[in-house]
C-alpha positions, 0 to 999 in steps of 0.5 A: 406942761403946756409944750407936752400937751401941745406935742400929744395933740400934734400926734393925736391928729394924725391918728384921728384922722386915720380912724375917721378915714378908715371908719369911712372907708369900711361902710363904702366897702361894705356897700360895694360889697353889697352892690356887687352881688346884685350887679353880678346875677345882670351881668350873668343874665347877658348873653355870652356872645356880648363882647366888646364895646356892648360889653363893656357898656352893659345893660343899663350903660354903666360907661355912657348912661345913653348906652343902653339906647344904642344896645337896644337899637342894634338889636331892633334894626334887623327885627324892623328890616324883616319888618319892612321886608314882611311890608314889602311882601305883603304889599306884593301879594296884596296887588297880586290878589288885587290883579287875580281878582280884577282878572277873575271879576273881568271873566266872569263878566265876560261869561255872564255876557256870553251866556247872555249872548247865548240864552237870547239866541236860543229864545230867538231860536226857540221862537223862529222854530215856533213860527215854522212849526206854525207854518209848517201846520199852516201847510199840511191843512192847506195841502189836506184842503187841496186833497180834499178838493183833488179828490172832490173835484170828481165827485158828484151826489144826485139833486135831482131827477126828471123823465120827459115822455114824447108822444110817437117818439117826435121831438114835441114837447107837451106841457106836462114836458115843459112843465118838468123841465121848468121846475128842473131849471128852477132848482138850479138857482143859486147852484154851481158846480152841476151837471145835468145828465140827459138819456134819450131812448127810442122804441126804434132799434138800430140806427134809426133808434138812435138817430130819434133818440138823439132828437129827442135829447137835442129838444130838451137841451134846446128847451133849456138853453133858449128859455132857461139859459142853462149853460151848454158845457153843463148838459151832457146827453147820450143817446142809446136808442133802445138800449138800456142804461147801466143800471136799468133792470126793467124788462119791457122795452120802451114803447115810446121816447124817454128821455131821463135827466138826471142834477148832478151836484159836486160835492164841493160846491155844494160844501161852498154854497153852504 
C-alpha cells in the first residue's frame, strides 16, 4: 500500500508540474497577445523609409533604451544645420543693412551740409546784392545832384536891380548915385555865386556914344571895387551907347547917362546859402 501510494505521488509530480507550467504559460500569452495589437498601430505610425539599425531600434529603443536619444538627434541635426545657416544669413544681411544705413546716414550728413553750404552763399549773396542795390541808389542820387547843378550852374534869378543917372553924361557920381550903389553893395553880404550886369547908355550916338557910355560903366564898377570891395570877375558891363538893350520897349531916346544894374543871383548858391 504504501509502495503504491509512493508510485501514484512519483507520477502525479510530473504532471502538476506541467499543469502549473501551462496554467503559467497561458496568462503570459494572453498578455502578449494582448501587448501586441498596441505595438503594432506605433510601428505602423513609423515612416516607411525607416530601415535598418533605426528600425529595428524603434520609436521608444525596444534593442537599446538610449535609442531613442540617438533617432531623435538624427532627425534634429539637419533641422539645427539650416538653423545656423538661417543664423548665419541673418547675421549677413543684418551687417549688410547696418553698412546700407551707415552709408545712407554719411549722405545724408553730407547733403545737409552742402546745403548749408549752399543757403549761406545764397544769404551772403543776397546781402552783397543788397549793398549794391544800395550803392547803386547812392549813385543815381548823386549822378541826379550832379545834374541838378550841371544844368544849374547857368541858371540865374534877379535879386536886385538899380539905375544911376549922370548929369550932362560926365563920369561924376552924385549922391543920390553913391547912395544906390551903396545899398546895391549892401545886399551883397553874405551871398555867392552872383553877378551883377552893368548897361551904360549915352545920348551920344556912334562911336562918341560909345566911348561915354563906356565912362560911365568904368565910374560905377570903380565905385565898387575901391569902396565896396566887389570882386572885379563878378561885374560884367556893356556899353551900348545910345542903343537900346533887348528887351527895351521904350521909344524915347535917352537924354542923359544911364547906366542900369542888374543882381544876378545862381540858383545853386542860393539853394546852398539857404
Amino acid at each position: 500500500m504504501n509502495a503504491e501510494a509512493r508510485t501514484r505521488n512519483l507520477f502525479a509530480r510530473p504532471f502538476a508540474i506541467l499543469v502549473l507550467a501551462s496554467a503559467v504559460a497561458i496568462p503570459a500569452s494572453l498578455a502578449q497577445q494582448a501587448a501586441e495589437p498596441q505595438a503594432a498601430p506605433v510601428a505602423a505610425q513609423q515612416p516607411a523609409q525607416a530601415t535598418g539599425k533605426a528600425a529595428q531600434e524603434g520609436f521608444w529603443g525596444r534593442v537599446n533604451p538610449f535609442a531613442r536619444k540617438k533617432w531623435v538627434n538624427k532627425r534634429i541635426d539637419p533641422l539645427k544645420d539650416h538653423l545656423s545657416e538661417l543664423d548665419e544669413v541673418n547675421a549677413r544681411n543684418a551687417r549688410d543693412i547696418q553698412d546700407v544705413d551707415g552709408r545712407a546716414q554719411a549722405g545724408i550728413k553730407k547733403a545737409q551740409g552742402s546745403a548749408d553750404a549752399a543757403n549761406q552763399a545764397a544769404n551772403a549773396a543776397g546781402d552783397q546784392a543788397q549793398k549794391a542795390n544800395a550803392t547803386a541808389l547812392a549813385a543815381t542820387g548823386r549822378v541826379n545832384q550832379l545834374n541838378s547843378t550841371v544844368s544849374g550852374l547857368d541858371t540865374y534869378k534877379q535879386a536886385g536891380e538899380a539905375d544911376v543917372e549922370f548929369r550932362g553924361g560926365q563920369p561924376i557920381l552924385s549922391v543920390a548915385a553913391r547912395k544906390q550903389l551903396d545899398d546895391l553893395a549892401a545886399s551883397l553880404t553874405g551871398r555867392q555865386g552872383y553877378i551883377v550886369e552893368i548897361e551904360a547908355h549915352s545920348p551920344l550916338a556912334g562911336s562918341a556914344g560909345i566911348q561915354s557910355s563906356e565912362r560911365l560903366a568904368e565910374a560905377v564898377k570903380r565905385y565898387l571895387v575901391t569902396e565896396h570891395q566887389v570882386p572885379v570877375y563878378r561885374m560884367h558891363s556893356v556899353a551900348l551907347g545910345n542903343a537900346k538893350a533887348a528887351g527895351d520897349d521904350s521909344t524915347k531916346p535917352a537924354k542923359t547917362g544911364t547906366v542900369h544894374l542888374r543882381l544876378m543871383e545862381n540858383s545853386l548858391a542860393a539853394q546852398g546859402a539857404a
